[in-house]
Every structure is written in structure tokens, then in C-alpha cells.
N, C-alpha and C positions, 0 to 999 in steps of 0.2 A: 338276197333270196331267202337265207334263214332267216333273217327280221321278220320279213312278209310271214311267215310259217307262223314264226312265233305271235307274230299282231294279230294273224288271224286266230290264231286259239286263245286269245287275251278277250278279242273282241267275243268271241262267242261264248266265252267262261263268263263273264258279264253282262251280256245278253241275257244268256239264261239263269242267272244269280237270282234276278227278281222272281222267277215262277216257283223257286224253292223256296216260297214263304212259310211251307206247314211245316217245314223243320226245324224252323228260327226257336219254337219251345221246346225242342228238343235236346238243345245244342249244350244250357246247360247242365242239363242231369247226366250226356253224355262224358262232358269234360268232368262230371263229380265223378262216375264212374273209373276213369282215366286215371284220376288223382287217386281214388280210396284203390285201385288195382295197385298201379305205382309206391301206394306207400306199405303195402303190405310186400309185395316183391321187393321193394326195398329195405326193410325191417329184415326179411329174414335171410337177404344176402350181408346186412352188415351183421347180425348176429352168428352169420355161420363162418364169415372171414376174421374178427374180432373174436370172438369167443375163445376164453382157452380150453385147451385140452391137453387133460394132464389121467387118464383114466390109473385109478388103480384099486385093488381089490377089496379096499375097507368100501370106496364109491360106488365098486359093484354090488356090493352085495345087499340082499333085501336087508329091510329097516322096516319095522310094522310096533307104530305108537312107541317109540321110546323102549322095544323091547325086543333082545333079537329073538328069528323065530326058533319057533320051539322043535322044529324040524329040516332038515339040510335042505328037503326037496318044497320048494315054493308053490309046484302045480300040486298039490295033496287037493281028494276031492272034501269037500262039505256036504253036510243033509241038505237033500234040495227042501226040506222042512223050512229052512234058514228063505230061500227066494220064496217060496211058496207062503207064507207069514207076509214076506215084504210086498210082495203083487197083490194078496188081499187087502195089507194098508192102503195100499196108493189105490186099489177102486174101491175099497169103503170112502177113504176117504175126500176120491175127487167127488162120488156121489154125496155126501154130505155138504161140501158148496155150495150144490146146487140149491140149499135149502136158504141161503142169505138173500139171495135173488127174489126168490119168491114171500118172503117175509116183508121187502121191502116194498112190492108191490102187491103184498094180499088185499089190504084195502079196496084196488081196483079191480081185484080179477073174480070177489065176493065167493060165492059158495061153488062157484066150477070150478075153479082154483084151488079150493079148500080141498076136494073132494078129489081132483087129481092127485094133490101132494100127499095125500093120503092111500093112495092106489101107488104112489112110488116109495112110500116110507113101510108097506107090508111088502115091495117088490124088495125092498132094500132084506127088510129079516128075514125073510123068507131066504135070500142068501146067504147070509149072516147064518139063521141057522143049518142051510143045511151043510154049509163047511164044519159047522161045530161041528154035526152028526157025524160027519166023515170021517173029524178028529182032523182037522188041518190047520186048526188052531193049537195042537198040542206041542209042545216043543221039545219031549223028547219019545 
């Protein structure tokens, strides 16, 4: 009686085996998934059972560049001068990239091209200065 059960659900799991053909290229990217999940959950159960731990208070304590700090309390604030300096590097300077691209295909893109990059290279000082004007390029 179980046999019968069980043939019939064999028989019909193979039956319809062949009409799930649009998942056949599926199958490997799933099982890459599997493995890259698997080895990251495993990395960091062997690193967290292996690992020693031995804390103690020279380990604890900040360390900045080969110097202790110059103050007990680690959360001391900063001039936000200091980020406000480094956020206008990083968009001067992603906008300036974009100036390779366009060097590379000026040949093609002839005098519209010229004439845009030049509508973005007054957008760019025009930024430029007006942070100077504000003094947010001053550092102290």
C-alpha cells in the first residue's frame, strides 16, 4: 500500500520533471549562490569558534598611527571644516573624471561636445568659487 503511494508520487515527480525546463539555467547560478552563502557562514562560524580570546586592557585601548592619543576621551569632536574640505574633494574630484571620457571621444562629438564641456568646466568654478567665497576651503 505504501509502495503504491510512494510509485505514485515518483511517477508524477517525473512526469512533470520535463515541463520545468526554463529552470534548467537557473540551476547553476542557484547552487553558486548556495556555495558563496555556505562559505561565508562558514568562515565566520570557524573564525568565531577557533579564534582566541584573550582581551585585555593594553588590546583595548585606542592606538591612532603609532601614537597614543593625545586625549583619555576617544569620542572628542572635530571641525566639521575637516569633512566639509573632504566632501568638496570627493565632488571636485569625481567631477573632474568625467573630463577623460570626454577627451577620449572629443574627436567624435566635434563642437557640441566642446561647447557642453565647457558649460560644465564654468559649472564646475563657479562652485569652486563660490565655496572659496564662503571660506570653506579655509582650514582654520
Amino acid at each position: 500500500m505504501i509502495t503504491d503511494v510512494i510509485r505514485a508520487m515518483a511517477k508524477d515527480i517525473f512526469t512533470n520533471f520535463n515541463t520545468y525546463r526554463e529552470i534548467d539555467p537557473f540551476i547553476p547560478i542557484v547552487l553558486f549562490l548556495f556555495a558563496a552563502l555556505a562559505f561565508a557562514i562558514g568562515t565566520l562560524l570557524v573564525t568565531i569558534i577557533f579564534r582566541p580570546s584573550k582581551p585585555d586592557d593594553i588590546k583595548l585601548s585606542p592606538y591612532e598611527c603609532g601614537v597614543e592619543p593625545a586625549t583619555p576621551d576617544t569620542r572628542g569632536s572635530y571641525n566639521v571644516r575637516y569633512f566639509l574640505i573632504a566632501v568638496l574633494f570627493i565632488i571636485f574630484d569625481v567631477e573632474t573624471i568625467f573630463l577623460f571620457p570626454w577627451a577620449v571621444v572629443f574627436k567624435k562629438i566635434e563642437l557640441f561636445g566642446f561647447i557642453e564641456m565647457l558649460i560644465f568646466i564654468v559649472i564646475l568654478f563657479v562652485g569652486y568659487f563660490y565655496a572659496w567665497r564662503k571660506g570653506a576651503l579655509e582650514w582654520v
